[in-house]
Structure formats: C-alpha cells, structure tokens
MMTF fields as JSON, N, C-alpha, C and O atoms, coordinates in Angstrom:
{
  "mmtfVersion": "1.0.0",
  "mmtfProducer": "UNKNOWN",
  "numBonds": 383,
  "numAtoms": 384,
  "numGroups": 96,
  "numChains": 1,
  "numModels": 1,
  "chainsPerModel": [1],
  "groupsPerChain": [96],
  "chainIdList": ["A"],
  "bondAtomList": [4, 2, 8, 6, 12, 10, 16, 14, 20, 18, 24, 22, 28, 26, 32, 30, 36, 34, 40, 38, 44, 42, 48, 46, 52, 50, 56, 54, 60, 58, 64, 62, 68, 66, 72, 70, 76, 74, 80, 78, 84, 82, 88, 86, 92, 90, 96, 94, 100, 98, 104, 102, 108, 106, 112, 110, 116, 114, 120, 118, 124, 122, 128, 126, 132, 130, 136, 134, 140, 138, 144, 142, 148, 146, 152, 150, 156, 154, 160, 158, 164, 162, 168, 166, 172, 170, 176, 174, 180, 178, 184, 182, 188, 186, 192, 190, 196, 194, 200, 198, 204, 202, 208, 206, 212, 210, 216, 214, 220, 218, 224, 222, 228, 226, 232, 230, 236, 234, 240, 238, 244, 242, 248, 246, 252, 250, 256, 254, 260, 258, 264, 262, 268, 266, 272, 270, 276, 274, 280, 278, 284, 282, 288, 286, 292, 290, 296, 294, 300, 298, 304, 302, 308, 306, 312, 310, 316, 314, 320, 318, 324, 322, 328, 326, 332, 330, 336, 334, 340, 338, 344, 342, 348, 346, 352, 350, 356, 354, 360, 358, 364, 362, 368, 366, 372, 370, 376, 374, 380, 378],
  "bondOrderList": [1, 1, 1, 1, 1, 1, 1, 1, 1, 1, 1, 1, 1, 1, 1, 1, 1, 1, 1, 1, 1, 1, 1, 1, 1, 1, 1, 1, 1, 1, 1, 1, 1, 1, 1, 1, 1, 1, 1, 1, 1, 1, 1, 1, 1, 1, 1, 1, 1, 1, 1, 1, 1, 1, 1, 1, 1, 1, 1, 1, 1, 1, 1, 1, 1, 1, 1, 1, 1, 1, 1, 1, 1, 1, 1, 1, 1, 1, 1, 1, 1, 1, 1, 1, 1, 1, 1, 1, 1, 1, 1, 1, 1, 1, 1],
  "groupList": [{"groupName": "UNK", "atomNameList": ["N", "CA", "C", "O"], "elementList": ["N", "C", "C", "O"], "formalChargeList": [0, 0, 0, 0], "bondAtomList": [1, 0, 2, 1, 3, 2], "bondOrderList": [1, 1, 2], "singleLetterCode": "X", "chemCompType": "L-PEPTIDE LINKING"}],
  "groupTypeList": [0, 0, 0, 0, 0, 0, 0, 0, 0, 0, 0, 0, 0, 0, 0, 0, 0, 0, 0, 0, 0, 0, 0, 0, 0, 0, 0, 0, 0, 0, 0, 0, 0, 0, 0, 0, 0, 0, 0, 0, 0, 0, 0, 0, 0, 0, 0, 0, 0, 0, 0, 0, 0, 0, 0, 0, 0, 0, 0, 0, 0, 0, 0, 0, 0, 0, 0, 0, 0, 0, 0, 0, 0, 0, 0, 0, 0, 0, 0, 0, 0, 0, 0, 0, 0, 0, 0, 0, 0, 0, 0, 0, 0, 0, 0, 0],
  "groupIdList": [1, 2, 3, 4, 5, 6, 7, 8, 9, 10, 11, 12, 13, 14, 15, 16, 17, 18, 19, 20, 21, 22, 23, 24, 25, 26, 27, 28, 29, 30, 31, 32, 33, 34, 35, 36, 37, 38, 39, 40, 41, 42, 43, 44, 45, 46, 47, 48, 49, 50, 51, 52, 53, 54, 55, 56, 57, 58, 59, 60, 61, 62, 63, 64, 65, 66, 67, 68, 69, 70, 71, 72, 73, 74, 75, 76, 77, 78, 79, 80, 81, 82, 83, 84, 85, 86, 87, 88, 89, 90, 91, 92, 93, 94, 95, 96],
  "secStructList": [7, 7, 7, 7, 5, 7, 7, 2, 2, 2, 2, 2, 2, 2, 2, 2, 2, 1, 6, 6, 7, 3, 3, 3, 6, 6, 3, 3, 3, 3, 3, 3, 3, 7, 1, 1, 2, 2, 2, 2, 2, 2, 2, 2, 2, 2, 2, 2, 2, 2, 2, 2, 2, 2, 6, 7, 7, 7, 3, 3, 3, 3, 3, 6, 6, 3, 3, 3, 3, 3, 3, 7, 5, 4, 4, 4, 6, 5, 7, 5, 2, 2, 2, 2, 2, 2, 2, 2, 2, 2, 2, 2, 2, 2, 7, 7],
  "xCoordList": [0.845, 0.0, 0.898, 1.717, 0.801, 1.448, 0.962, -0.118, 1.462, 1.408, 1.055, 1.857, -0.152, -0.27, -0.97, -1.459, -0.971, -1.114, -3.194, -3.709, -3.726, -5.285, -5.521, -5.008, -6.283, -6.657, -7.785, -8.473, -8.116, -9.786, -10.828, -11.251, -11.258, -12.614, -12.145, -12.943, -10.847, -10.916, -10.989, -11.711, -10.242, -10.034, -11.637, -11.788, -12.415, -13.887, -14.277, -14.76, -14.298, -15.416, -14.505, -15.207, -12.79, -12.445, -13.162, -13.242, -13.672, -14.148, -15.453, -15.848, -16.042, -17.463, -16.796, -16.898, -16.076, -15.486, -14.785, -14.834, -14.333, -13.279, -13.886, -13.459, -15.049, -15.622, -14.78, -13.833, -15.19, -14.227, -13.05, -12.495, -12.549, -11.415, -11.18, -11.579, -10.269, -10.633, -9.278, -8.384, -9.563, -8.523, -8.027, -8.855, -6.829, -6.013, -4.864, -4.039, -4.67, -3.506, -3.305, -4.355, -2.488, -1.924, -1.804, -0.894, -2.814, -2.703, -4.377, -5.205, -4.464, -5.32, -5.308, -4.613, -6.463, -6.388, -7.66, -8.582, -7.573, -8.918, -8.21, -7.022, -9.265, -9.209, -9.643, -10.685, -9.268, -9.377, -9.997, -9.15, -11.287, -10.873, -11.042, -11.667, -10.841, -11.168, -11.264, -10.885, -11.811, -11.95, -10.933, -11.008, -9.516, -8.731, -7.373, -7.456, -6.003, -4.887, -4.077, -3.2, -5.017, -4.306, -5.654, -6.339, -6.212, -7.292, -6.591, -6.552, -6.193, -5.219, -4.41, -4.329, -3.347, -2.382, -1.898, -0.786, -3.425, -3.494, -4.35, -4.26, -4.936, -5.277, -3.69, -3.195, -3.465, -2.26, -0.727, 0.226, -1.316, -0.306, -0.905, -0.15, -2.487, -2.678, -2.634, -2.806, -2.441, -2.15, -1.115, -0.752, -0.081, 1.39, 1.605, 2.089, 1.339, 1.29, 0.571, 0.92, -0.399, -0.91, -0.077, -0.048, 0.289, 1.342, 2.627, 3.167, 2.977, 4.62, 4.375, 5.3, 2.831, 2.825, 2.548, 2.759, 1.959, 2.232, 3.453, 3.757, 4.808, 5.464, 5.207, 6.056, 4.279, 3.837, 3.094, 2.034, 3.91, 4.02, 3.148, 3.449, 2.333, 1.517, 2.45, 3.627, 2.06, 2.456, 1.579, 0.419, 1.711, 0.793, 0.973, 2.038, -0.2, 0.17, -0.833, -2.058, -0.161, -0.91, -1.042, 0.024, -2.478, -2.488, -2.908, -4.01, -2.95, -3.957, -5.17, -4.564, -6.125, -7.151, -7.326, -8.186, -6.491, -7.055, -5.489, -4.405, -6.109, -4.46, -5.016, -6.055, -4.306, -4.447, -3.967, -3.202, -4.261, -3.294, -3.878, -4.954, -2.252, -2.273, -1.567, -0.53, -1.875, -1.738, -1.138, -1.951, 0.079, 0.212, 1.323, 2.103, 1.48, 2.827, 3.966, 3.769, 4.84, 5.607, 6.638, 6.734, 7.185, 7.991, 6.933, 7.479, 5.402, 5.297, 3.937, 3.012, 4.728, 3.523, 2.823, 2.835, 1.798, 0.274, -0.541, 0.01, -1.604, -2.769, -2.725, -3.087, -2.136, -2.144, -3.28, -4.121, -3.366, -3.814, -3.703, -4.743, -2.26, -2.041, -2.555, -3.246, -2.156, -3.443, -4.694, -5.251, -5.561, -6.428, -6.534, -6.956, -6.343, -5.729, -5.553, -6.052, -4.905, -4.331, -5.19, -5.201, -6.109, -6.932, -8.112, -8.873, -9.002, -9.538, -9.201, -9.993, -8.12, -7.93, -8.078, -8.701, -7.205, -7.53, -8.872, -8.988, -9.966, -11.339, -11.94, -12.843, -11.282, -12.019, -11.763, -12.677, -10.489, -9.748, -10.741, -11.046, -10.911, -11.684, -12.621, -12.987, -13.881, -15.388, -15.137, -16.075, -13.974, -14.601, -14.013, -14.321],
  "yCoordList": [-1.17, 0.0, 1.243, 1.365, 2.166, 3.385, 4.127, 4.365, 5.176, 5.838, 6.977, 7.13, 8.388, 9.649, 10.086, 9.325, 11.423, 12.563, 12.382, 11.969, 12.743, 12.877, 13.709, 14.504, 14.626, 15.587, 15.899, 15.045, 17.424, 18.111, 17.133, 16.566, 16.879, 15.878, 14.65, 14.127, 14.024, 12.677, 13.033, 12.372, 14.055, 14.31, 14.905, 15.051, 15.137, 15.33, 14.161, 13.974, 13.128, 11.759, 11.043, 10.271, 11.158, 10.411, 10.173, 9.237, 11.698, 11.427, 10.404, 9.818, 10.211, 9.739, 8.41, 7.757, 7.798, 6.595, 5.893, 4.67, 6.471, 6.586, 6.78, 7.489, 5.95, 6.578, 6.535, 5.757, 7.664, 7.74, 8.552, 9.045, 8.814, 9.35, 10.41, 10.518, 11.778, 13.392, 13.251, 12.408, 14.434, 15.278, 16.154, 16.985, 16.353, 17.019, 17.65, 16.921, 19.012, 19.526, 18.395, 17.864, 17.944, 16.828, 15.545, 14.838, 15.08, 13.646, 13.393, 14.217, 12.269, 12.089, 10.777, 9.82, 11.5, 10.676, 10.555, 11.245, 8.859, 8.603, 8.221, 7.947, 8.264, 7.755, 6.496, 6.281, 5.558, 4.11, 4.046, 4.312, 3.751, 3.477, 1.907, 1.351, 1.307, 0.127, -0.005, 0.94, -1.241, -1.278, -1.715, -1.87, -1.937, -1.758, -1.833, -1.84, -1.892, -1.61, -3.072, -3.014, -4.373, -5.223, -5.108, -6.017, -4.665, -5.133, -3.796, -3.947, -2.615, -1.685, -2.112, -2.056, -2.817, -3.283, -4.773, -5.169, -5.333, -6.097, -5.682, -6.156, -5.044, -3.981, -3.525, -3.909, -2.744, -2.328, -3.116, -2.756, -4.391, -5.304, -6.011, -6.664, -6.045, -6.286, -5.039, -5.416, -3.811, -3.232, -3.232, -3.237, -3.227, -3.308, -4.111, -3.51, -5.716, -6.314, -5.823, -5.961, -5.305, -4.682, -3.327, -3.113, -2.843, -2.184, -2.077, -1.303, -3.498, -3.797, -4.239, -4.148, -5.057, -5.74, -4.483, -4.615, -2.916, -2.024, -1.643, -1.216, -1.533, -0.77, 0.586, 1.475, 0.72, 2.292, 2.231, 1.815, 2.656, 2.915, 3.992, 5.067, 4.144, 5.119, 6.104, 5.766, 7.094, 7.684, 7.406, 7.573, 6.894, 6.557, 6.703, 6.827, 6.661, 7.256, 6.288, 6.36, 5.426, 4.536, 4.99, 5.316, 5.303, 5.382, 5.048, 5.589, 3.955, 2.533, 2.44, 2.047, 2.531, 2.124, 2.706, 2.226, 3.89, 5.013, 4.266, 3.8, 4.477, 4.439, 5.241, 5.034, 6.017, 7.681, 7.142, 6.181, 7.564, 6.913, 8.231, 8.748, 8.416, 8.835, 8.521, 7.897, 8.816, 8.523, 9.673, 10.405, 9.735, 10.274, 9.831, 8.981, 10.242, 9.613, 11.122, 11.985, 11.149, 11.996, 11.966, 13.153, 11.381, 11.421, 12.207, 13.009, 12.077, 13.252, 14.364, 15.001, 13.975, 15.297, 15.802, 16.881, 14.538, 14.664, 13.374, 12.376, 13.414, 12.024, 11.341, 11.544, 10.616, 9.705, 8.602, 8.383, 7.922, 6.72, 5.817, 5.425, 5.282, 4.534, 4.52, 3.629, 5.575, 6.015, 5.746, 5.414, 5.746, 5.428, 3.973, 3.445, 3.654, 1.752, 1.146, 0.044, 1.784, 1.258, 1.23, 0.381, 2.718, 3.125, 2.607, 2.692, 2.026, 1.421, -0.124, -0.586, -0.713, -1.992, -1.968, -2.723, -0.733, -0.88, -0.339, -0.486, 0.244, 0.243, -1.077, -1.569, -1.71, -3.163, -4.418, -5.081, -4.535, -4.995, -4.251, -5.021, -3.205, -2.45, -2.845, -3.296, -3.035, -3.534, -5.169, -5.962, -5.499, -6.946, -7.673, -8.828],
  "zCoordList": [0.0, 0.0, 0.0, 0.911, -0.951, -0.696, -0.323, -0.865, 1.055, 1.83, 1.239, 0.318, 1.269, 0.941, 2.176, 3.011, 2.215, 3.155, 2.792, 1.754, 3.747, 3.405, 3.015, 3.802, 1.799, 1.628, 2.29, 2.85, 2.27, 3.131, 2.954, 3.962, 1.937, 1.719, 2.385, 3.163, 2.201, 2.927, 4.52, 5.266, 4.964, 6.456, 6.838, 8.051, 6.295, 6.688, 6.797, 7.913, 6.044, 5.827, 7.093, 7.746, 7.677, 8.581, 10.111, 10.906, 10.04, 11.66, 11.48, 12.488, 10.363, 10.352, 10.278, 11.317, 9.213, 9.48, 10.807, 10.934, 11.484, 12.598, 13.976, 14.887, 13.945, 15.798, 16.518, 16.634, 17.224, 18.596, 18.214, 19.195, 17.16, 16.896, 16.295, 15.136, 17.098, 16.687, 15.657, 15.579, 14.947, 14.533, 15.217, 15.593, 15.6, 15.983, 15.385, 14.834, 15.414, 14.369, 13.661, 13.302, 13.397, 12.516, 12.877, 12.446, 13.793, 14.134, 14.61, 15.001, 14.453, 14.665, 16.383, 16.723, 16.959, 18.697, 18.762, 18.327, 19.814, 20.929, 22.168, 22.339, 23.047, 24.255, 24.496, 23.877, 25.152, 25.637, 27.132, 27.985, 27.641, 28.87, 29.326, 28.423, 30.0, 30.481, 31.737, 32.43, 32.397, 34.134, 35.15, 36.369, 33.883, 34.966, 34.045, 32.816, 34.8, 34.173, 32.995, 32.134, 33.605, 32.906, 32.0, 32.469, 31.247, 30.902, 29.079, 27.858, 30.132, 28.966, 28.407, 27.18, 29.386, 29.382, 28.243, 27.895, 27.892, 26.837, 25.71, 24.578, 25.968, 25.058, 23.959, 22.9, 24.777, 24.299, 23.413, 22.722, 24.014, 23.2, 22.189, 21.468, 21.888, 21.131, 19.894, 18.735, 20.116, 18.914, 18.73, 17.554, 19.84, 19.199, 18.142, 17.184, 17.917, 17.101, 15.455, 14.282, 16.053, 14.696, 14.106, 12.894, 14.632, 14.466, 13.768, 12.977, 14.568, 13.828, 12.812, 12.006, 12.204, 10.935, 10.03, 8.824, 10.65, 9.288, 9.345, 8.231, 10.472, 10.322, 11.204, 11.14, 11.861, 11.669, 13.659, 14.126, 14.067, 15.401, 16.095, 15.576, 16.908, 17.408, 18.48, 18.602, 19.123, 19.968, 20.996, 20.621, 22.64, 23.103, 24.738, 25.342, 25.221, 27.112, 27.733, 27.639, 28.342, 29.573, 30.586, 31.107, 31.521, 33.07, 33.492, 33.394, 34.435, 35.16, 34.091, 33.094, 33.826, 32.878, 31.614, 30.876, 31.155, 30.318, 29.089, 29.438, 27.588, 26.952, 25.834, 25.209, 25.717, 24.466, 23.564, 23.648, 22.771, 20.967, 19.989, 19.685, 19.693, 18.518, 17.506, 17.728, 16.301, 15.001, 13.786, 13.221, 13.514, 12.697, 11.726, 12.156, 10.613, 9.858, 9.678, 8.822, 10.431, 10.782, 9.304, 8.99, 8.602, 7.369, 6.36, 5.602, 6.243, 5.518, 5.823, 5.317, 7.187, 7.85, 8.548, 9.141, 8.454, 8.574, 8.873, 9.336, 8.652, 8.67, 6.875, 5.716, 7.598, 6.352, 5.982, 6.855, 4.806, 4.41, 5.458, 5.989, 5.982, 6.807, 8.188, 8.681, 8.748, 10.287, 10.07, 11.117, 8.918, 8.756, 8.898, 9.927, 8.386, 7.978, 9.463, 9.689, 10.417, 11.505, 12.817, 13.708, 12.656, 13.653, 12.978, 13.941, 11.828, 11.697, 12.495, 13.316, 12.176, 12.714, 14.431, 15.178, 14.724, 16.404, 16.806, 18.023, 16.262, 16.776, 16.514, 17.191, 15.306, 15.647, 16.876, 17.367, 17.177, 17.901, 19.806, 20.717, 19.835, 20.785, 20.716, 21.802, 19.335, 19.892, 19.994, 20.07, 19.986, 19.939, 21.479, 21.774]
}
C-alpha cells in the first residue's frame, strides 16, 4: 500500500469513518478506557502487534485504565492513508 497525506474531503469523511477518533492539528487521537490496568495493558499489546505488521508505530500514554493513541505519519507530515488503515484496525480490535 502506498502511503499519501489525506486531503480536506478525505479528512472530513475520517471522523465519520473513525468513531471515537478526533482530529487534531496533525494527528489524529482517541481515548481508551477500560476497568482496569491489565485489561489496557493487553489492550495495548494487542495493537502493538498490529502495528509492527504495518510498520507504523503510534504515539501513546498509559495510566492505570485510560491508553491515548495517537496517530500520525511523521515522514510526511500529517494524517495519512495509513493512520487510517491502523486506527480502523484498532477500533475493531476495541469492539470486539
């Protein structure tokens, strides 16, 4: 898959695709909560894995139940194709 920057129309239709997940200057974030810290805590390793299979690493903050994630592709910019791709996979990984 090659990687591009989102343009205005795609970065409008993202939040509708993307529950749970804002735009922010140039990245895109949600919040996680769960009922307790190991419950994040595998949470969290299950996206790592999803992760390393794009390549494409989140920026992210654990605190006993809560884990923040954000998403951006820093080599060119902005919200990419790929954040999309990735934060789709981890909201699924979340409802299930």
């Amino acid at each position: 898959m090659k990687t591009y920057l989102l343009q205005n129309e795609e970065l409008k239709e993202l939040v509708s695709k993307l529950p749970g997940w804002k735009i922010i200057s140039n990245h895109i974030e949600r919040e996680f909560t769960f009922s307790n810290f190991i419950e994040a805590f595998s949470f969290m390793t299950k996206i790592a894995l999803i992760c390393e299979k794009h390549n494409h690493h989140p920026n992210w903050v654990n605190i006993y139940s809560k884990v923040i994630i954000k998403l951006s592709t820093h080599d060119l910019g902005g919200i990419t194709n790929l954040d999309q791709k990735v934060a789709s996979e981890i909201n699924v990984i979340f409802e299930t």
